[in-house]
N, C-alpha and C positions, 0 to 999 in steps of 0.2 A: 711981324716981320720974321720973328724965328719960324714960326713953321711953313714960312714960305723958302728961306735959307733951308732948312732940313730938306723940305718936298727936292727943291733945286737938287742940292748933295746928291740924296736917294738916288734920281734920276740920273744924275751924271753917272753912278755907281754903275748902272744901268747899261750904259754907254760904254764904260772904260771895261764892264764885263763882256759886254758880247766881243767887242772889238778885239781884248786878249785870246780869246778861247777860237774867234777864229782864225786869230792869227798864229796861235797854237798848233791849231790843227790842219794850216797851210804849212807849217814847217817839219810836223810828223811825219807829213809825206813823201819830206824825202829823205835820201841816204842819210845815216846819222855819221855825222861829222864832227867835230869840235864847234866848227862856228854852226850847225846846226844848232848843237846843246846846248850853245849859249844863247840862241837866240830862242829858242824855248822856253827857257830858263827866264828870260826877259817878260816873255809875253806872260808866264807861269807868275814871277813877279808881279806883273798888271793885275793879272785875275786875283792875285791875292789882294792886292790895296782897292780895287773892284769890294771885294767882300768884308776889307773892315769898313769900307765907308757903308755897306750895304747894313752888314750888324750894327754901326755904331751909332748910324741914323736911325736906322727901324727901333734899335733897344732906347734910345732918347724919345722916337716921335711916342715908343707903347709908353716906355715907365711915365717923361716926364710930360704927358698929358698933354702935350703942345698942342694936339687938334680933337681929338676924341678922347673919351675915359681909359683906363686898360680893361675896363669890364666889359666895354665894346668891342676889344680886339680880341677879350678871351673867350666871347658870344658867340664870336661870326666864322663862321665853319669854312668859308673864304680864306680867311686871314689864319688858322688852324692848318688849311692844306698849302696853305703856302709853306708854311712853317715846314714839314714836315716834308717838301719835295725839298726846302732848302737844306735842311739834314740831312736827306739822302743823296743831292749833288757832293755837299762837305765831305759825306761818308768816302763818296767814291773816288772822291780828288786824293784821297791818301795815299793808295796805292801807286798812283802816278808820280804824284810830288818825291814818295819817298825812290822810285825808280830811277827819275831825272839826276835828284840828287846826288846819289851814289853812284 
């Protein structure tokens, strides 16, 4: 049952990220405003709780073995390039988050 709960999580993670980012990038669009920025700022919010559920499910489903070993995920060159398109979306959210914020 937990790693049907986790799969569940992961996927909502899924969900709550696409739906932030576009709705991010519907409000980019326009004049920046105050209630623009807060409402960015909102969606900005989403995308981040998007990403701990994303990190905090995937680091439980690798470390704590609930479906596969972690030597199957350090194997599969699949589960490798995800990793490493997911650092470089991280990387590039910085720029932004720290723009908004200030």
């Amino acid at each position: 049952m937990l790693r049907v709960a986790l799969a569940i999580l992961h996927l909502l993670a899924l969900a709550i990220g696409l739906q932030a980012v576009l709705q991010r990038a519907q409000w980019l669009t326009k004049p920046l405003t105050a209630d623009v920025v807060k409402r960015v700022l909102h969606a900005d919010s989403e995308w981040g709780l998007a990403a701990f559920l994303w990190i905090g499910t995937g680091l439980w489903r690798y470390l704590g073995s609930s479906e596969k070993s972690s030597a199957y995920y350090e194997h599969n060159a699949f589960f490798l390039a995800k990793m490493a398109l997911l650092l470089v979306v991280l990387l590039l959210e910085i720029k932004p988050m720290v723009t908004l914020i200030r």
